[in-house]
Residue, then its C-alpha position, 0 to 999 in steps of 0.5 A: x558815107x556807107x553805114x553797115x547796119x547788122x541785126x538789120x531786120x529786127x525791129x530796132x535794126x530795121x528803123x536805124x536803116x530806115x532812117x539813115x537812108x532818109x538822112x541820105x546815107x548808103x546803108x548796107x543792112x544785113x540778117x541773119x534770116x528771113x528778110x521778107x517781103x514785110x520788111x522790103x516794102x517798109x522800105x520802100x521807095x529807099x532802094x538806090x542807096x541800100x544793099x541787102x546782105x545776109x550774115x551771121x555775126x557768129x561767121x568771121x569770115x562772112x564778116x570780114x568779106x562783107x567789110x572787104x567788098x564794101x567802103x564801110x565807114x561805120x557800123x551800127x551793130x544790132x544784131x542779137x537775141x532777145x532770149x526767154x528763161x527757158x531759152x537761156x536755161x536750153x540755149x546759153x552758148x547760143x545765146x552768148x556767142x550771138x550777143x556778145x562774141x557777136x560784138x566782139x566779130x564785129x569790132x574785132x573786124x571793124x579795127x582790122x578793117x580801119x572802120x572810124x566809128x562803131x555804135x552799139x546797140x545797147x539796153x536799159x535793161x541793164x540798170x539796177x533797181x530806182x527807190x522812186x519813179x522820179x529817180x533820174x538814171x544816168x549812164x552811171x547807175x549801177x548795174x544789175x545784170x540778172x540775165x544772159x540779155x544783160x550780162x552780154x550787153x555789158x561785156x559788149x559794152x566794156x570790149x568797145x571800151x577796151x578795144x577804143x582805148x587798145x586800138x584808137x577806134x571810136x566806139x560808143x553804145x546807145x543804150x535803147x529804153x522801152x521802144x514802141x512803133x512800127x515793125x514791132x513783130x515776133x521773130x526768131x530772135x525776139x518773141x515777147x512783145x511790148x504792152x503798147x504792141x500788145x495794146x494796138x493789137x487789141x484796139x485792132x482785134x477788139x480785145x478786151x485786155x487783162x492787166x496788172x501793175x498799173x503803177x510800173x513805169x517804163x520810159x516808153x519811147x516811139x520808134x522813130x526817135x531811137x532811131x533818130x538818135x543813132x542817126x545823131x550818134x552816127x552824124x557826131x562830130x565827137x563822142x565824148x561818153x562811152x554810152x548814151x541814155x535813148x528815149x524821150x526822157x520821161x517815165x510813162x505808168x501802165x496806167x497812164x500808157x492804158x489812159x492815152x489808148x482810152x483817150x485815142x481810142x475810146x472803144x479800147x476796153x481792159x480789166x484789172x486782174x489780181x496777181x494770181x490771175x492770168x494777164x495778157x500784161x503784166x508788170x511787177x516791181x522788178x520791172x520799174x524805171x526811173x527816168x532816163x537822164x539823156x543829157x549826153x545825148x542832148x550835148x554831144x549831138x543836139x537831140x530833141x525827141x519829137x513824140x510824146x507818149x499820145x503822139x506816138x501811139x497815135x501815129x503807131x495806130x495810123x501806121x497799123x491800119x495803113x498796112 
């Protein structure tokens, strides 16, 4: 099977590739810029079958050359952009012709193209607000879509839908939670990084850390079983649902993440800053989470996560210090 991977070298892209080629799969992953040496050597030793492309999603034709000159059989579609405020206020029709025409290329050229299967990678940040941290989320709770981010990933969502029902094509989006791992980086398209990033960075530095909304929790989930779970989406003999909840299926507080980095690494120092004081993490109700329900994900592929919170951060720090 020859899977195409767009958004190839963004953090999440780049680790779907990574182990769809350990799974055995032909890979051809693209870019839309600068896919570096860093990015070469984290995928090193998987070179006979992977291809390199580079391509625009906002490029028809550059997608459907890519499509002709391939035997593609599914595609797993991560390209986009992680836009700031005031990137959306400056950059809206960039914004959304990337994140959402984007998607409408890809499945447009896939039907065209008699593409079995597409796999959209989707984001919790589409969920509304939870009345507890214990809340369970399904892939039904109701949306609240407060940016351009969130209101592209739903219309990508709902034209999969539309064009399955239209078309026959099976499609599905696997809606990624809050990632942690290697090859977290700033790019062109993703500037802001994550607190446990911004925690391994500090452990390496010898920062002291300035923090608030210990309370706030995320489904905070290690790389390496997002990745494993599109690689369970794509192996699925049948998808039963139109999305999938992404993650080891449990909420982590900012607390409890800073206690793991406090137990793995005991030099590891923060201080807890009130709300009017500069932080380099900072978290406010807005932001909390209920736990993921990832029971579709379970039935229809038989997924386990392998790595809880310290098991994941430990092997992230094992890999930052190997580079």
């Amino acid at each position: 099977m020859q899977v195409l991977v767009t958004g190839a070298n963004g953090f999440v892209g780049i680790n779907i590739v990574k182990q769809l080629l350990l799974t055995g799969y032909d890979v051809v992953c693209t870019y839309r810029s600068n896919f570096d040496q860093v990015s070469k050597d984290f995928l090193g030793g998987l070179g006979p079958s992977l291809r390199i492309e580079k391509l625009d999603v906002t490029d028809s034709s550059e997608i459907n050359k890519l499509l002709e000159e391939n035997n593609i059989t599914q595609i797993i579609h991560a390209a986009g952009l992680t836009p700031s405020q005031s990137e959306e206020k400056s950059q809206p029709c960039r914004i959304m012709d990337i994140n959402l025409m984007g998607t409408v290329r890809i499945v447009t050229a896939a039907i065209e193209h008699n593409i079995q299967r597409v796999i959209y990678v989707g984001s919790d940040g589409m969920y509304g607000p939870v009345s507890s941290v214990q809340e369970i989320v399904s892939e039904e709770h109701p949306a609240e879509l407060k940016n351009l981010y969130g209101i592209a990933k739903s219309g990508s969502e709902a034209f999969c839908r539309r064009m399955q029902n239209l078309t026959g094509i099976e499609t599905c989006s696997g809606r990624v939670c809050a990632a942690y791992g290697p090859m977290e980086r700033p790019t062109t398209s993703r500037a802001h990084m994550s607190a446990i990033h911004i925690m391994a960075d500090a452990v390496l530095k010898g920062k002291i850390l300035r923090v608030r909304g210990l309370e706030i929790g995320r489904n905070w989930t290690y790389i390496d079983d997002i990745a494993c779970a599109f690689v369970a989406l794509s192996k699925a003999k049948k998808l039963t649902y139109p999305a999938y909840n992404l993650s080891y299926g449990a909420v982590y507080s900012l607390k409890e993440v800073l206690d793991v980095f406090l137990k793995v690494e005991p030099s590891f120092r923060y201080q807890v800053v009130s709300e009017n004081e500069a932080a380099d993490i900072a978290y406010d109700v807005n932001q909390q989470r209920g736990i993921l329900d990832i029971s579709h994900l379970r039935n229809d592929t038989g997924y386990q996560p392998l790595y809880d919170l310290e098991s994941g951060i430990r092997k992230y720090l094992t890999w930052l210090r190997s580079k």
